[in-house]
Structure formats: structure tokens, C-alpha cells
C-alpha positions, 0 to 999 in steps of 0.5 A: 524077534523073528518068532513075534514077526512070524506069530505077529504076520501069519494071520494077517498074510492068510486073511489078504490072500483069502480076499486077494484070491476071491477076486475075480479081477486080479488087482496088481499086487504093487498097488496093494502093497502100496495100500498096506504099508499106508495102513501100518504107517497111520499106526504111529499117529494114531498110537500117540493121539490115544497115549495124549488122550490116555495121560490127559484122562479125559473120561472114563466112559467106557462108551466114549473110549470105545466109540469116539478114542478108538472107533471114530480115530481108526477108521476115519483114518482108514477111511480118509486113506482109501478117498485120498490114495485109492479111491479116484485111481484108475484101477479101482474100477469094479465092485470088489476092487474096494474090498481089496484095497480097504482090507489091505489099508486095514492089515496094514494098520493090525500088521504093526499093531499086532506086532508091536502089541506082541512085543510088548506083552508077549508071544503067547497072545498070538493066537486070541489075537489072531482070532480077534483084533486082526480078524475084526479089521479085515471085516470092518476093511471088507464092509469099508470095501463094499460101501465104497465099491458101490459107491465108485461103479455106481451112479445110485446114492453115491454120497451115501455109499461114502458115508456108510463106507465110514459109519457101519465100519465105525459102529462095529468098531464101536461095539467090538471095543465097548465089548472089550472094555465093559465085560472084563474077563467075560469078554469072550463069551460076548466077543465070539457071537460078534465076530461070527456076525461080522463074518456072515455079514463079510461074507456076505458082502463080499459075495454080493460084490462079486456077483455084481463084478460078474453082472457088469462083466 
């Protein structure tokens, strides 16, 4: 058990400390946690209304599955997390603040699942997790972050920063799962030039949020 939570959390604490320490405006560390433990609780929900929509077995399209049963469910729900818990909160106040708190709501929610998915199927799965589900909700929490940053500090198409800050997130989303689910046992071949998109793409905004923290300063 304490091998499956160490296995299960490591990349999850590695990756939020690596965004956490890209701040050049330190967030209180009570407020992420609050955002990381919303993240896991939507775990539970989530898990049941995909078990309903699994057993009534509404399709099998591989495309609705992926984007609508998998995609759309999350990251709305991430989404809708950041506006109701974050998103007016006095200390959400720069660019790469909606960074911060995205991908904490997005660890939050891989936490549980990776912990709960390795308990199930077994500890030696640690590591292609760590490299692929985990990693690929804090992207999609970083490009959420980035939308809605712009959005906050922003008077310049503010509504459609929202909007972004759910429709990227939800199409990369999309894409990952559909990958996943149509090659098989080919999917690394297709999954890792992906995720090395996602990272420059990340990577990218995240500097770019940075520099703007720095342009306000």
C-alpha cells in the first residue's frame, strides 16, 4: 500500500513543484492545497457517471467515448472548479497565478486516479503512468491555467479566454483518448510525439505567462 502511494504520488508532487517554483510570484501554499484536494474529490463523480455510461453501453465510437464520455466530463468539470473556487479570489491576480491553480485542480484529479488505477491493476504500471496520464493533466491544467489567466488580468476578449480556457484543454484531451483507445498496442508509437507536443505547447505558455507577470511588474 505505501509503495502504490509513493509510486502513485511522486510524479504528481515532482510536476507541481516544477510549476510551483516557476512562479515568480509565489501563491500560499493553503490555497493550492485547497485546489488540489477539490481536484481529487471530483474523482468520485466523475468515476460513477463514466461506470453509468460504461454499463448502459450507449456507443461504442471510439470518438464519442474519447471526446464527449472522457474529455468533455473532466475537463468541464476542472473547469467549472477553477470559475466557482478560484477564479474571483483575491489572490488570483497575475497571469501565471491560473496556472498554479489549474494544474493543482488537475494533479488533484490524476492523485486519486493514478492511485486508485494502481491499485487495481498493479504497481508496475507506475512508471508509463507517470509518463503519460499524469503528465498529460498537468499540460491540459497548464493551457486551462494560461486562458484563464489572460482572461483575469486582461480587459481584451475576456469571454473568449473562458471559453478557450475549456475548448484547447477539451480537444487535447479528446485527441489523447482517442489515441488510446484506436491504435491499441500501437498507442506509444502515436502517444509520445503527442505528449512532446503538449510539452512545447506548455512550455510555451508558460513562459509566455511569466513574461507577462514580469511586463505588469
Amino acid at each position: 500500500m505505501i509503495g502504490v502511494l509513493s509510486a502513485g504520488l511522486a510524479p504528481v508532487f515532482a510536476l507541481m513543484c516544477y510549476i510551483y517554483l516557476k512562479d515568480r510570484v509565489t501563491e500560499p501554499i493553503s490555497l493550492i492545497v485547497k485546489m488540489f484536494m477539490l481536484g481529487a474529490l471530483l474523482v468520485f463523480p466523475i468515476m460513477f457517471i463514466q461506470y453509468a455510461l460504461a454499463a448502459e453501453n450507449i456507443t461504442n465510437n471510439h470518438f464519442i467515448q474519447s471526446f464527449f464520455f472522457v474529455a468533455l466530463l473532466e475537463e468541464f468539470s476542472k473547469w467549472f472548479i477553477f470559475i466557482f473556487a478560484i477564479y474571483h479570489h483575491s489572490d488570483f491576480d497575475n497571469h501565471y497565478d491560473g496556472i498554479v491553480y489549474a494544474v493543482s485542480i488537475s494533479l488533484g484529479f490524476a492523485s486519486l486516479e493514478n492511485v486508485l488505477y494502481l491499485l487495481t491493476n498493479g504497481i508496475e504500471y507506475a512508471f508509463l503512468r507517470a509518463f503519460f496520464p499524469v503528465s498529460s493533466h498537468a499540460l491540459f491544467g497548464i493551457i486551462m491555467g494560461y486562458y484563464f489567466g489572460r482572461a483575469k488580468v486582461t480587459n481584451l476578449h475576456t469571454n473568449w479566454n473562458r471559453i478557450f480556457a475549456l475548448l484547447i484543454p477539451f480537444i487535447l484531451h479528446g485527441i489523447y483518448n482517442y489515441i488510446l483507445m484506436s491504435v491499441a498496442s500501437y498507442w506509444i508509437y502515436y502517444l509520445s510525439p503527442f505528449m512532446i507536443f503538449l510539452w512545447c505547447v506548455a512550455l510555451h505558455r508558460m513562459k509566455a505567462a511569466n513574461q507577462s507577470v514580469t511586463m505588469i511588474k
